[in-house]
N, C-alpha and C positions, 0 to 999 in steps of 0.2 A: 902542289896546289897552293895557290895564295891564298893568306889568312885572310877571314873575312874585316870586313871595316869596323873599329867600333866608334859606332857613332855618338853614345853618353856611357859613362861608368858612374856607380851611385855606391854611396858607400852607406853600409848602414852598422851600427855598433847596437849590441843588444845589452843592457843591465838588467842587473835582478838578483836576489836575495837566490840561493842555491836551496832546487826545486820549486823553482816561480815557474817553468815550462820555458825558458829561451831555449834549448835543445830539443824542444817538445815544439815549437813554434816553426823552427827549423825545419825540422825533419817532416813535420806536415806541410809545409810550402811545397818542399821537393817533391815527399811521396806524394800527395795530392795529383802532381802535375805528370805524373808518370802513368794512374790511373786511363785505363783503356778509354772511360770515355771522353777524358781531357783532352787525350791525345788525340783520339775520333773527331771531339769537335771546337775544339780550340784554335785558332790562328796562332798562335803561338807553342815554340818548342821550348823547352827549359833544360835544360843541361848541366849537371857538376863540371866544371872545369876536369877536375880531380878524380880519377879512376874509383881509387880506393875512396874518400868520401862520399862518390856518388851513389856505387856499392853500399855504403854505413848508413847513408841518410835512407838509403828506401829501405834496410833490414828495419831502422829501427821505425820507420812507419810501418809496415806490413804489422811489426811484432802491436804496434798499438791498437792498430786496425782491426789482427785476427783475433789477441789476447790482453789486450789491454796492459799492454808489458810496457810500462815508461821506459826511454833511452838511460843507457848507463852514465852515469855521471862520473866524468875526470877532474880529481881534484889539482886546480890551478893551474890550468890546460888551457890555455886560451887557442882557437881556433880560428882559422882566416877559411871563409871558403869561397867560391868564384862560381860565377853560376852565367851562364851565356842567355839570355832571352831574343831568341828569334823569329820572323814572321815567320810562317809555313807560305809554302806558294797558292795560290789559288788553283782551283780546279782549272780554271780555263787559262791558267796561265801559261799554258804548254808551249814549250821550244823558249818562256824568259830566263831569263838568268837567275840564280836563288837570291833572293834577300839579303842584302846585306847587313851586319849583326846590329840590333839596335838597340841594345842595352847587356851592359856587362855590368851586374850587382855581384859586389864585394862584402859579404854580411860576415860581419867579426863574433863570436860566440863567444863572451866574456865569462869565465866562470864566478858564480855569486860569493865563494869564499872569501876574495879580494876586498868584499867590502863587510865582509862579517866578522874573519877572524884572520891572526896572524897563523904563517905556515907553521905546522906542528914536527916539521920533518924536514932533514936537508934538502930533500929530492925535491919537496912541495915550494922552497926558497927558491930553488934553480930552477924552477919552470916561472914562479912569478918573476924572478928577474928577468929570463929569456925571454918573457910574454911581452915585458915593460919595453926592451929592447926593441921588440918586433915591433909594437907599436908605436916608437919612434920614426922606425924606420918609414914603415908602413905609411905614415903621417905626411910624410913629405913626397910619395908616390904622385 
């Protein structure tokens, strides 16, 4: 199957003091758009790139939705996720071709300790440097 076209990518970087909701903002975009009536009656599908994240983002909507259970917070985790936004076909569009993909948003989850405090722990060093790394990299995509 050929991959579909992307026709814009949009990057977006989230800041915020650690438990401002950027993980909480997140995970309601996603879980939101997975809700039954979204998906009834929306022209658009929304999709994690990412197996496993897309899996995480709906547990941690459901858990806020059913229990008021905020997402876990990972110290000094910086997170990239990938999200496909596509039309849906119209009803009457039977025997066209599906949609080609029209927007691929890149939303970066920055963790808030970056800008609060320095790493307390080795491990907490080596993810912010990995992170600094990634979004080097990441920057020149």
């Amino acid at each position: 199957m050929k991959p579909l076209k992307v026709a814009r990518e949009q990057q977006i970087a989230v800041f915020g003091e650690s438990g401002s909701g950027k993980t909480v903002l997140l995970s309601s975009f996603y879980g939101a758009a997975q809700e039954p009536a979204f998906v009834r009656d929306s022209v658009y599908k929304i999709t994690a790139d990412d197996t496993a994240q897309r899996n995480r983002l709906h547990q941690n909507f459901l858990g806020m939705r059913n229990s008021g259970i905020a997402p876990e917070s990972t110290r000094y985790a910086a997170t990239r996720y990938v999200f496909s936004i596509t039309r849906r076909p119209t009803a009457g569009g039977k025997g066209k071709k599906p949609a080609a993909e029209e927007l691929r948003l890149v939303w970066h989850d920055y963790p808030g300790e970056w800008f609060e405090e320095d790493p307390s722990t080795a491990e907490e060093l080596v993810r912010l440097v990995r992170a600094g790394a990634s979004r080097q990299r990441h920057s020149h995509d």
